[in-house]
N, C-alpha and C positions, 0 to 999 in steps of 0.2 A: 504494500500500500504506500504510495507516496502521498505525501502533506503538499499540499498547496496552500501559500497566506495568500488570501485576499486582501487587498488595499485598504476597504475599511475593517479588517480586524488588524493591521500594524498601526493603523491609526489611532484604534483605540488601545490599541496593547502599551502605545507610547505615553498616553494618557493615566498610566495607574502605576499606583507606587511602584518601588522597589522590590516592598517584599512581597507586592501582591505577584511582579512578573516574574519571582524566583519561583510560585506557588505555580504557575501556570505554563510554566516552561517544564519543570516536571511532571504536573497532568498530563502536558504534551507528551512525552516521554514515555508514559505510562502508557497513553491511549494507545500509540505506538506498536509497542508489546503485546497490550491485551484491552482489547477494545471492549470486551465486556467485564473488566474487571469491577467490581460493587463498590467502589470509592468513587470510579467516575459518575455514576447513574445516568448513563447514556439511553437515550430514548429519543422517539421517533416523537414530532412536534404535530399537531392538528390545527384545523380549518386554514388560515391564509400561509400560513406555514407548515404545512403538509410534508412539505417537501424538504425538509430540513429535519436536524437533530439536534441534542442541547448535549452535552456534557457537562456536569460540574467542577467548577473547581473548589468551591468551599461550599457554606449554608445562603450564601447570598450571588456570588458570580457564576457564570455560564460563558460558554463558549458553545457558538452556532457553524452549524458546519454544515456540508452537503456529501452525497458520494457524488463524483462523475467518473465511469468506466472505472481506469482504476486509482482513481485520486479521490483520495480524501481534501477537500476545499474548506477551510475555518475563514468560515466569513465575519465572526464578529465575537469582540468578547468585552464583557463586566458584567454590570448586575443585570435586575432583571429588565431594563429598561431595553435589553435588546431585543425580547420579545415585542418589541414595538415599532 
């Protein structure tokens, strides 16, 4: 599986602390290895967002993502405002 960053998740990745991008560079890592591992709670998103999934990085931020073929694409990450 290769990671693809989209443009607005480096945007927002640049946007949040430090120690929040040391947390989510290892979620990264993690998903990586094991995409269904039970710390990320990776799931499939409904209605306008159908088409996407959320992983977590902690009890409040998320990271949005898609599959294409064989790329994993992270379109956006922090709290829950990116469901929006």
């Amino acid at each position: 599986m290769n990671i693809v960053y989209a443009s607005k998740f480096k945007k927002s990745l640049k946007k949040l602390p430090n120690f929040l991008v040391e947390k989510v560079v290892e979620k990264i890592i993690l998903f990586e290895n094991n995409f269904s591992h039970p710390s990320l709670d990776a799931h499939k998103l409904h209605g306008r967002l159908k088409n996407q999934w959320s992983f977590s990085i902690d009890k409040k931020h998320r990271v949005l993502f898609e599959f294409d073929q064989d790329n994993v694409i992270l379109l956006d990450v922090g709290d829950y405002d990116v469901y929006k």
